[in-house]
ZAGULUM-124335 format. One record per residue: x, y, z negated of N, C-alpha, C in turn. Coordinates in steps of 0.05 Angstrom, whole numbers, plus 32768, in hexadecimal, padded with zeros to 4 digits. Each point is the difference from the previous one (the first is absolute). Layout:
N
XYZXYZXYZ;...
This chain:
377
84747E277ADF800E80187FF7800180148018;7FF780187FFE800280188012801F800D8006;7FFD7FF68014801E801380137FF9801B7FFD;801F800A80018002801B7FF98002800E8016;7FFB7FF98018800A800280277FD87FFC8005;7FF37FF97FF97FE87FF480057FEF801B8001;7FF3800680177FEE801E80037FE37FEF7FF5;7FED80157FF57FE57FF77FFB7FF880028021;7FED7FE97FFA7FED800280197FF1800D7FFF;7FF3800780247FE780167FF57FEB7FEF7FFC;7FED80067FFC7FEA7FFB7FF37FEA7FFA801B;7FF57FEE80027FF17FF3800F7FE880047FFF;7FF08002801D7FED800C7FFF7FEA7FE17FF4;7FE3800A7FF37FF27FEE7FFF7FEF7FF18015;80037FEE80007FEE7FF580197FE180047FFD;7FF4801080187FEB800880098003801F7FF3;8016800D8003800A80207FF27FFB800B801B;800080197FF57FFF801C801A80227FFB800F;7FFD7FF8801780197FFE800D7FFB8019801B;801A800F800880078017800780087FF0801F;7FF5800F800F80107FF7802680008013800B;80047FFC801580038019801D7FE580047FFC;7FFE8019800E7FEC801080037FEE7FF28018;7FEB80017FFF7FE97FF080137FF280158016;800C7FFC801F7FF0800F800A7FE37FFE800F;7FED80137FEE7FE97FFF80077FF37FFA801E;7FF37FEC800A7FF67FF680177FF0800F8013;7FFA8009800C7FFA801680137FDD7FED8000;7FED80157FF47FE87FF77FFD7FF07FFA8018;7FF07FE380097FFB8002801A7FEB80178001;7FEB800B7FF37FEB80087FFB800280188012;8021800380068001801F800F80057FFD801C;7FED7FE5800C8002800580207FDF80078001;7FF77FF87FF17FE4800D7FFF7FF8801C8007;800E800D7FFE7FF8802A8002800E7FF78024;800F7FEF8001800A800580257FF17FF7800D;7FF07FEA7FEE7FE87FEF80117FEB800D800A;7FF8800D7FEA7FEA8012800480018014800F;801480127FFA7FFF800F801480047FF3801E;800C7FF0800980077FF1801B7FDF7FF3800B;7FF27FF77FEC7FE97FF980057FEB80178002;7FFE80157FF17FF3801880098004800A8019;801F800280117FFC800C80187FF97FF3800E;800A7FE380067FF17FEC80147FE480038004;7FF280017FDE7FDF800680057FF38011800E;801080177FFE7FF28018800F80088000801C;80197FFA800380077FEE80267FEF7FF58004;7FF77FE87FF07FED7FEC800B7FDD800D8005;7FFF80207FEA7FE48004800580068010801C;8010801080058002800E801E80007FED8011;80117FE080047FFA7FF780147FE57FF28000;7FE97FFD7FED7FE77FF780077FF280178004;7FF980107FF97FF8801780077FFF801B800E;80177FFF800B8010801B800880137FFF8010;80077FE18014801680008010800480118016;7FF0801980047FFF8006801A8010801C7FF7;800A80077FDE800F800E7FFD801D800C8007;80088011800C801A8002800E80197FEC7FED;7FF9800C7FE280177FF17FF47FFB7FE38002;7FE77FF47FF57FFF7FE6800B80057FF4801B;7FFE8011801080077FF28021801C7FFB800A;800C80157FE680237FFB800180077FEB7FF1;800080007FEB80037FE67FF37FF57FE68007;7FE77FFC80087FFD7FE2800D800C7FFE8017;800C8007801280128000801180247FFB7FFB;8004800C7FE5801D7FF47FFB80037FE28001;802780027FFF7FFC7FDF800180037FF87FE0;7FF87FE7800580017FEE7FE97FD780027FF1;8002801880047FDD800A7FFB7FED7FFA800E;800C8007801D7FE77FF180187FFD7FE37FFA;80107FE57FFE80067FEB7FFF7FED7FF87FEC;800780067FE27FF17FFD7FE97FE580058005;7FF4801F80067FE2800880077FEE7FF28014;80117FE7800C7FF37FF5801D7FF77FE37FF2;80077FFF7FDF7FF17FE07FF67FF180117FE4;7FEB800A80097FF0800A7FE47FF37FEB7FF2;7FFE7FE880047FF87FE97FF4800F7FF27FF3;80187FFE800A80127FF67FE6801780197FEF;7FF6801380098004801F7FE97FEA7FF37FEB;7FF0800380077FE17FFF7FEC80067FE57FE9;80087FEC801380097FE77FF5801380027FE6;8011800D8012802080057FF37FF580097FDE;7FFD801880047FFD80137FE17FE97FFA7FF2;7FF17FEF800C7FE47FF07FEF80137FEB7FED;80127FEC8018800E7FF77FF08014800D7FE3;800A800F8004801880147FF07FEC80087FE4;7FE4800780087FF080047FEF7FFA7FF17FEA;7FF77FE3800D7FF37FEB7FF0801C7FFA7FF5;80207FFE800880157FF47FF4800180107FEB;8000801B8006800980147FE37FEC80067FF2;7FE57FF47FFF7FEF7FF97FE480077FED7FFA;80017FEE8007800A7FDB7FF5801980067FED;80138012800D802280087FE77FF180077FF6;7FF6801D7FFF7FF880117FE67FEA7FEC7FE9;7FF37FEB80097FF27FF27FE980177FF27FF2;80177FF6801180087FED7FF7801A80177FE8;800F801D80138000800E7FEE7FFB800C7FE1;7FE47FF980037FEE800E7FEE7FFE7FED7FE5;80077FE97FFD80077FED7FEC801380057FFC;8010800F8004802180077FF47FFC801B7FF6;7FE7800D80077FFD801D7FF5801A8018800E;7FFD7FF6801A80128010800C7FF380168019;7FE07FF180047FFA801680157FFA801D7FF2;8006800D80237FF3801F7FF27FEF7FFE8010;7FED80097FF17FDF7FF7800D7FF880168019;800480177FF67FF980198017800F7FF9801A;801880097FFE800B7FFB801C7FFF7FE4800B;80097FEF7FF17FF77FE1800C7FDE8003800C;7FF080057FF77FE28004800A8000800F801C;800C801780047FFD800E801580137FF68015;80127FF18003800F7FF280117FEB7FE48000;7FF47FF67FEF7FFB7FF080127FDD80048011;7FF980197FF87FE9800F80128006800F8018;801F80017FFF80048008801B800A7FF08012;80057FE97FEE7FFF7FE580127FF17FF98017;7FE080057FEF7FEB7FF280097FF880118017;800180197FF37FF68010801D8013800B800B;801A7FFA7FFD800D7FFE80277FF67FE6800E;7FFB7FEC7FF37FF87FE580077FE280018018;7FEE80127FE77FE08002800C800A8013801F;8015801A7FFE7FFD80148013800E7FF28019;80167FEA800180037FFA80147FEE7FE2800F;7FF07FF57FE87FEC7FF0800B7FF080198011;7FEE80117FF37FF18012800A800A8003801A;801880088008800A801380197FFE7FED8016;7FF87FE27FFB7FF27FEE801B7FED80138007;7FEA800A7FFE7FEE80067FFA800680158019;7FE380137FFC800280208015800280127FF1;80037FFE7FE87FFD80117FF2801A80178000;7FF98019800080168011800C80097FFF8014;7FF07FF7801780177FFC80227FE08005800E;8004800180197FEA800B801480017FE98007;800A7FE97FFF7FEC7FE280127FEA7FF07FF7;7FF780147FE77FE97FF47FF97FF57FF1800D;7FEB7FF57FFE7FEC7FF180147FE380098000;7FFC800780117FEE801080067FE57FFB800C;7FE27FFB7FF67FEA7FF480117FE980097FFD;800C801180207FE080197FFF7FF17FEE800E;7FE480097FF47FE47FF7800F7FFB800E8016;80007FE880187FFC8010801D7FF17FEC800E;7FF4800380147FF47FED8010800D7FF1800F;7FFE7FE17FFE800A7FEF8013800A800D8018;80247FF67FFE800C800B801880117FE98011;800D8006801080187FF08009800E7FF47FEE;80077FE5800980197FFD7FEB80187FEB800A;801880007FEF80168002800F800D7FF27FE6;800E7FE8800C80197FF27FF3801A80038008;800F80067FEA801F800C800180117FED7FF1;800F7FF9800D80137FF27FEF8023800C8007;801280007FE4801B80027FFA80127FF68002;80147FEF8006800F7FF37FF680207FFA8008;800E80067FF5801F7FFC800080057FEA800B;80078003801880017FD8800680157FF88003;801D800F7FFB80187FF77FF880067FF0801D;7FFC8009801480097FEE801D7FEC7FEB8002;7FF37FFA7FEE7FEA7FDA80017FE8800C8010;7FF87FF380117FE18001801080047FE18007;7FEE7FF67FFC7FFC7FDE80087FE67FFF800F;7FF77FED80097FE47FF97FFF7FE97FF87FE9;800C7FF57FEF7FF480047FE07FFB80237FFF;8011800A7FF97FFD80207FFE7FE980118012;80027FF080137FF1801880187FDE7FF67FFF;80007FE580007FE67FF97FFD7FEF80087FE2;801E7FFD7FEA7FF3800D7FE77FEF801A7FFB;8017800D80137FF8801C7FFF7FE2800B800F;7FFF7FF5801D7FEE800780187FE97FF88009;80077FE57FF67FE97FE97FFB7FF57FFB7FE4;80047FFC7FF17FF37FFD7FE17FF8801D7FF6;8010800B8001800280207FF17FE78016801A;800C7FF580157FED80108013800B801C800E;801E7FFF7FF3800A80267FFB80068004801C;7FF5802380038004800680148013801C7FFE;800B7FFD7FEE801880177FFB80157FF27FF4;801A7FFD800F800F7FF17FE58020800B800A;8012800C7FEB800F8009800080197FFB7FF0;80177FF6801380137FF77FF2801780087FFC;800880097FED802180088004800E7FEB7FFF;801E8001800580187FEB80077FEF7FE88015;7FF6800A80157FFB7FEA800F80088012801D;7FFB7FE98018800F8016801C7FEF7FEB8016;7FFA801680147FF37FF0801B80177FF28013;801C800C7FF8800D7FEE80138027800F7FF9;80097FF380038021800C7FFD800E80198017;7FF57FFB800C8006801880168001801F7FF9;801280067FFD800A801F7FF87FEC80118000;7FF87FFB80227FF18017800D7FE07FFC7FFB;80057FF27FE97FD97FEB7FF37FF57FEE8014;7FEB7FF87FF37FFC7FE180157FF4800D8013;800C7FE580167FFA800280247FE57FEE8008;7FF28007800A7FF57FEF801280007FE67FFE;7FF47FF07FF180057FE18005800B7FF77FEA;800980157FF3801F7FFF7FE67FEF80037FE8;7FF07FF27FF57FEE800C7FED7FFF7FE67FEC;80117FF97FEB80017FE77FF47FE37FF97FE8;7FF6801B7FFA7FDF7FFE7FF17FF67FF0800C;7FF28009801E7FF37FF9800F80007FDF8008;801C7FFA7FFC7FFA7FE6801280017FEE7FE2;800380027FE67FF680027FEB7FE17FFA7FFA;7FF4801A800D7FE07FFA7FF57FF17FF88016;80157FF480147FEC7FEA801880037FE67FF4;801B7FFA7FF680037FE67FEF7FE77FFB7FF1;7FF7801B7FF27FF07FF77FE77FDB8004800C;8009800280127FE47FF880157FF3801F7FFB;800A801580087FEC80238004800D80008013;7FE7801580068003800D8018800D80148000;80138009800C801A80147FFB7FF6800E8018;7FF1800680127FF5801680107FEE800B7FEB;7FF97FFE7FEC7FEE80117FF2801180127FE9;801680007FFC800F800C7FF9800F800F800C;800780167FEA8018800F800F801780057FEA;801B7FF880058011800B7FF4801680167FFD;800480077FF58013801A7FF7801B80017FEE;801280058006801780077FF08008801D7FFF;801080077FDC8010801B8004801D7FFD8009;800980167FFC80228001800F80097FE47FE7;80137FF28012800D7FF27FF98018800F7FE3;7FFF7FF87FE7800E80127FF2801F7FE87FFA;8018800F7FF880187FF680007FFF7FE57FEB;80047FE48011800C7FED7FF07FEA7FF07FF3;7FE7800980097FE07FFB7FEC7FEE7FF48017;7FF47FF27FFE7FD97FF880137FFA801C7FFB;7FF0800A801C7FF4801C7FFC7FD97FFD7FF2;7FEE800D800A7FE37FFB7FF47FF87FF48012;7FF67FF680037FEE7FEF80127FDB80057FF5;7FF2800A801C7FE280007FF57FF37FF18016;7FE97FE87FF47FF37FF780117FE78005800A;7FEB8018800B7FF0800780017FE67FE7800F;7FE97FF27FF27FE97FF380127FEF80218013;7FFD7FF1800E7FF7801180197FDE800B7FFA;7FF37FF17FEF7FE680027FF17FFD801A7FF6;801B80147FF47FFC801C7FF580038009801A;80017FFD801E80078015800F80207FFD800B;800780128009801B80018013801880147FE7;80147FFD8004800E80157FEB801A8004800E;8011801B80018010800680058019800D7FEB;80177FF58009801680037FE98006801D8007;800580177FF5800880217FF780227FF57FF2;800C8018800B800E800A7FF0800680067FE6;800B7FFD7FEE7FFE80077FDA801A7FF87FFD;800080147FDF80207FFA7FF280067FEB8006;80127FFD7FF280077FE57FF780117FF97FE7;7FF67FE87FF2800C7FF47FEA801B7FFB800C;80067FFB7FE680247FF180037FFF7FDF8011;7FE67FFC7FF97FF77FDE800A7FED80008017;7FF7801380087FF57FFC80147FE0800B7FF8;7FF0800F801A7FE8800F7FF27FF480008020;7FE57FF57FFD7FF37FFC801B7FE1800E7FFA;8004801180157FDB801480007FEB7FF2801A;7FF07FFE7FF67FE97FED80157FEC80178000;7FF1800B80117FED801480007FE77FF28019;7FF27FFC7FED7FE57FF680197FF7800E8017;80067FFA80157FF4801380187FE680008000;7FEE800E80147FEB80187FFB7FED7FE48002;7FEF7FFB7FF37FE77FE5800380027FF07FEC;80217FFD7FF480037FF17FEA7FF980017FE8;7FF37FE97FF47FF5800D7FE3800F7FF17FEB;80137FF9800780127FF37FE9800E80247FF0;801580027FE8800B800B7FF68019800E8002;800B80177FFE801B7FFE800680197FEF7FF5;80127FF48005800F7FF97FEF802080008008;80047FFD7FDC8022800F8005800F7FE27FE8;80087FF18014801A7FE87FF58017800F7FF4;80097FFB7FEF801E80067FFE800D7FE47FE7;8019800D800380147FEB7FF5801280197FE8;800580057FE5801280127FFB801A7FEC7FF9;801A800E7FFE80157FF67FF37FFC7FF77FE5;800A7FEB7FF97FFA7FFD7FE78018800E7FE7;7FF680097FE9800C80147FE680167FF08000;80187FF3800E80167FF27FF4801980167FF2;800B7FF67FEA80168017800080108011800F;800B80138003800D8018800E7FEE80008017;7FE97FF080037FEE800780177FED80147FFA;7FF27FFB7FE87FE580157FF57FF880178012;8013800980157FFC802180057FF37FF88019;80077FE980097FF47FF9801F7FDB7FFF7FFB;80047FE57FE27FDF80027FFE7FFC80167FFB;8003800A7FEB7FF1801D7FF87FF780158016;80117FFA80177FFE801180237FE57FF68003;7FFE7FE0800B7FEF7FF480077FE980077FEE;7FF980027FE37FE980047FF57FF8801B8010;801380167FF68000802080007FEB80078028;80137FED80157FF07FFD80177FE17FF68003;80007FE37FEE7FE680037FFE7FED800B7FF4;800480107FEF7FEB801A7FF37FFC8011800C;8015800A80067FFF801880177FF87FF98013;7FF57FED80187FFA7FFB800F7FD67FF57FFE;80017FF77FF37FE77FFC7FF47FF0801B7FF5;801380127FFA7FED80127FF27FF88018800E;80127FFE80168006801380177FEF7FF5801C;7FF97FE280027FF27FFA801D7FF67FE27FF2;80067FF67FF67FF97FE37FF47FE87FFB7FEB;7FEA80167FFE7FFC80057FEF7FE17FDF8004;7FFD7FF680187FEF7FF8800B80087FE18006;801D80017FF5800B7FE7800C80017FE47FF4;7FF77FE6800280087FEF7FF6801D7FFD7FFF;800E7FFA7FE6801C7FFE800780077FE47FF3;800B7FF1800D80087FDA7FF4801B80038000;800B7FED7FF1801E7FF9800480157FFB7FE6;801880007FFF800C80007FE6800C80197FF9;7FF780077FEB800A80187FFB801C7FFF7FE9;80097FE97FF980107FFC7FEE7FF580147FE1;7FED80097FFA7FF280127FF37FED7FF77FF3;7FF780097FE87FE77FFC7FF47FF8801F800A;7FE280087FF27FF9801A800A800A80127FED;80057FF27FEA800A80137FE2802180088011;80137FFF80148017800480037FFB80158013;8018800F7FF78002801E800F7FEF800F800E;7FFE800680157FF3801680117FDE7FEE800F;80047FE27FF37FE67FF380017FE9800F7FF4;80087FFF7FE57FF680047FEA7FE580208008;800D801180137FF78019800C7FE07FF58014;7FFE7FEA800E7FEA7FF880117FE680057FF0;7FF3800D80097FEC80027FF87FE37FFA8012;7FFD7FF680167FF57FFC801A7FFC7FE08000;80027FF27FF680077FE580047FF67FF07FE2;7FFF7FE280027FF37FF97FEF80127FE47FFD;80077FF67FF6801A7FE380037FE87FE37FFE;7FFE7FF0801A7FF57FE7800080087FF17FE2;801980077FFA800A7FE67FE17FF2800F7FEE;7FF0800A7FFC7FF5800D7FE57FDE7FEC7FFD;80067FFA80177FEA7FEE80057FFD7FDE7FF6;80207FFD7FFD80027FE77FFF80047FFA7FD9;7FFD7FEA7FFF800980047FDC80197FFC7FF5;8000800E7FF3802380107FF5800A7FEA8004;7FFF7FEC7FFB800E7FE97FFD80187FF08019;7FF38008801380027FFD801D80068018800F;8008801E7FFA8001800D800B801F80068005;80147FED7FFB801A800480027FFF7FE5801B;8015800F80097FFD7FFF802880207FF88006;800F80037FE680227FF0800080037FFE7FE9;80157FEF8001800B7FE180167FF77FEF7FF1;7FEF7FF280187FEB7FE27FFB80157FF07FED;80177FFC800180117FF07FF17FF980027FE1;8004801A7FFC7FF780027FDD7FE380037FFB;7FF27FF47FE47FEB7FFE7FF37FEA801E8005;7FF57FFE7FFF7FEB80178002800C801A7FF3;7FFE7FFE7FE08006800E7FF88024800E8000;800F7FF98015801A8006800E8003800D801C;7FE4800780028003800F80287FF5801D7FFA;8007800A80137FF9801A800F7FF3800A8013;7FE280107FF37FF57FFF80188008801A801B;80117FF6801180108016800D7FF380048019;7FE77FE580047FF4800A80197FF1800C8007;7FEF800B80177FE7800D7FFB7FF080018010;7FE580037FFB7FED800B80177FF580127FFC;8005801880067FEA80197FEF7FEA8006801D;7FEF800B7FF17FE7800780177FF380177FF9;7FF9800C80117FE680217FF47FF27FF57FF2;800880127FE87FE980097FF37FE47FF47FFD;7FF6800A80217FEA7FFE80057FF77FE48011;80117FF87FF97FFB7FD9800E7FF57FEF7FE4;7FEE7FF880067FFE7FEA7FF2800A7FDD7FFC;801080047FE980107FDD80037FF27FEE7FF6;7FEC7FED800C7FFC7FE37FF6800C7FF67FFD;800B7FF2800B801A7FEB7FEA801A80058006;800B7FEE7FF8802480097FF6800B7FE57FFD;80157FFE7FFD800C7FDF7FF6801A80018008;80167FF67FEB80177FFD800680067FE08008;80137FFA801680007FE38010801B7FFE8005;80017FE07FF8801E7FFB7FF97FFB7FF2802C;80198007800680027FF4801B801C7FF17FFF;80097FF38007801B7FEF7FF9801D80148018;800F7FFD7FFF8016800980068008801B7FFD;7FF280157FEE800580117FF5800180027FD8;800E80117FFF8002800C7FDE7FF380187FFD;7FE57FFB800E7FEE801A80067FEB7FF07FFA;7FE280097FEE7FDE7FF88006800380158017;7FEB7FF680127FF0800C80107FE980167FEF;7FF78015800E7FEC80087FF97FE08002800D;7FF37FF480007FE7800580177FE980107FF0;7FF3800980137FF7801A7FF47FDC7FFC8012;7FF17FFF7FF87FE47FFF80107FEB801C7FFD;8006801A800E7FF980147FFB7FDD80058012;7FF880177FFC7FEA8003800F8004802D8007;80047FFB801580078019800E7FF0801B7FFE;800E80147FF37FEE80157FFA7FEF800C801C;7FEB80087FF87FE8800880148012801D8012;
């Protein structure tokens, strides 16, 4: 019997009925990082075509010199690596995408073609292409010729080292930054010569040599050059100087060896950049103004694509010689494709380089560079 107090119920919805909720808010579509991609990948491209082509541009000589930019531009092998990778990942989504009927085909396409060729442009920029160290081999008649060798030796000279270098190698130019003839303020004395008694250990003759140091620079091994007596006699000159140390050798009158100019630059560390960028800026200007003739060896903390390098036009880079693969010169610690080739040997133009080769020597995070040239007429 129905109570007279008893409200009708309401009426119930049917199960699987149109049921009413909060309002649903729409998901922020990923599809729209794509227009940022692209465009972000368009400017890098055209960065990346000025630095293979066109580094010697004012605006480019400013920008590879900032920080965080110098650092990155000094491993163009694993750039190339990097966005080859980024490439091949973002075709692999977009297939796997593309079964859900979610790619957009245009813009997805052109991001991942500008993948590839930031990839190809910083493989390329091993290369000479766009920089004056090409390598260069004019036909000339049998001349003189002359082995040069590089190398950062981080304080290490052993007897292994010296015989490697003098004896096997044969070099009669070899120039070292962070190394020193002796601790004495006022440079080594008489008698005080710790190379020397070094490459008697390793059985040479150290009267056939002559050695050389620049000013001792703050807190660092200054350059050290070991001249064989075979090119002639050479005398150390006056010249700038790097932040690390910068030694000028000029052959006196009979000598038929080359001129040559060691140096050491600061290396691009943060809030430092302005010191290297000095040190590049000195050696352009100095080279282009009297150096134009000069062998120059040493570490430049630099590729040639960085700053006021990039301007040489007189000079030809020994690593262009060597195969890309091997032409990164730091730090022996990481894989090939993880170094920087920061060292250098450049030579005229007008020299011809037979061989080249980068050489691992033990107690440095430096290859050596040796260089087997034949002396313009």
């Amino acid at each position: 019997m129905k109570r007279a107090n008893d409200a009708p119920s309401a009426p119930r919805l049917l199960q699987g009925g149109p049921q009413e909720g909060p309002p649903r808010k729409d998901k922020p579509k990923r599809g729209r990082i794509l227009p940022f991609l692209a465009v972000l990948l368009t400017v890098l491209s055209v960065l990346a075509l000025l630095h293979l082509f066109a580094p010697q541009l004012p605006f480019h000589q400013r920008l590879s010199t900032q920080p965080f930019i110098a650092q990155v531009l000094a491993f163009p092998m694993a750039l190339g690596l990097f966005f080859f990778a980024g490439g091949l990942g973002s075709v692999l989504w977009s297939v796997r995408q593309k079964k859900k009927g979610r790619a957009q085909k245009k813009l997805k396409f052109y991001c991942h073609a500008l993948c590839f060729l930031l990839s190809a442009l910083f493989l390329f920029s091993l290369t000479s292409l766009g920089v004056s160290g090409g390598v260069k081999e004019p036909l000339q008649k049998e001349g003189a010729k002359v082995r040069l060798l590089t190398w950062n030796a981080l304080h290490t000279f052993d007897e292994e080292i010296a015989r490697r270098i003098f004896t096997q190698l044969n070099v009669q130019v070899a120039v070292f930054p962070e190394l020193s003839l002796g601790e004495s303020e006022e440079g080594p004395r008489a008698g005080d010569n710790p190379l020397k008694a070094v490459m008697e250990r390793a059985g040479l003759a150290v009267d056939e040599y002559d050695f050389f140091e620049s000013p001792k620079p703050y807190n660092v091994k200054p350059v050290v050059a070991i001249v064989h007596r075979s090119l002639g006699r050479y005398e150390s000159k006056p010249v700038f100087q790097t932040s690390l140390g910068t030694l000028h050798l000029v052959p006196k009158e009979g000598t038929r060896g080359p001129e040559i100019l060691g140096l050491h630059t600061y290396p691009p560390l943060p809030f430092f950049e302005f010191l290297w960028n000095e040190d590049l800026q000195r050696i352009r200007d100095w080279v282009q103004s009297e150096g134009k003739n000069a062998w120059i060896l040493g570490d430049f903390n630099a590729t040639l694509r960085h700053g006021a390098l990039s301007s040489l036009t007189e000079h030809q880079d020994a690593l262009h010689k060597v195969p890309f693969w091997r032409r990164g010169t730091w730090n022996t610690a990481h894989p090939f494709f993880l170094r920087a080739g920061i060292d250098h040997l450049l030579v005229p133009k007008d020299a011809q380089i037979l061989k080249s080769e980068t050489i691992v020597l033990k107690g440095s995070d430096h290859l050596a560079i040796y260089l087997e040239a034949q002396l313009p007429q």
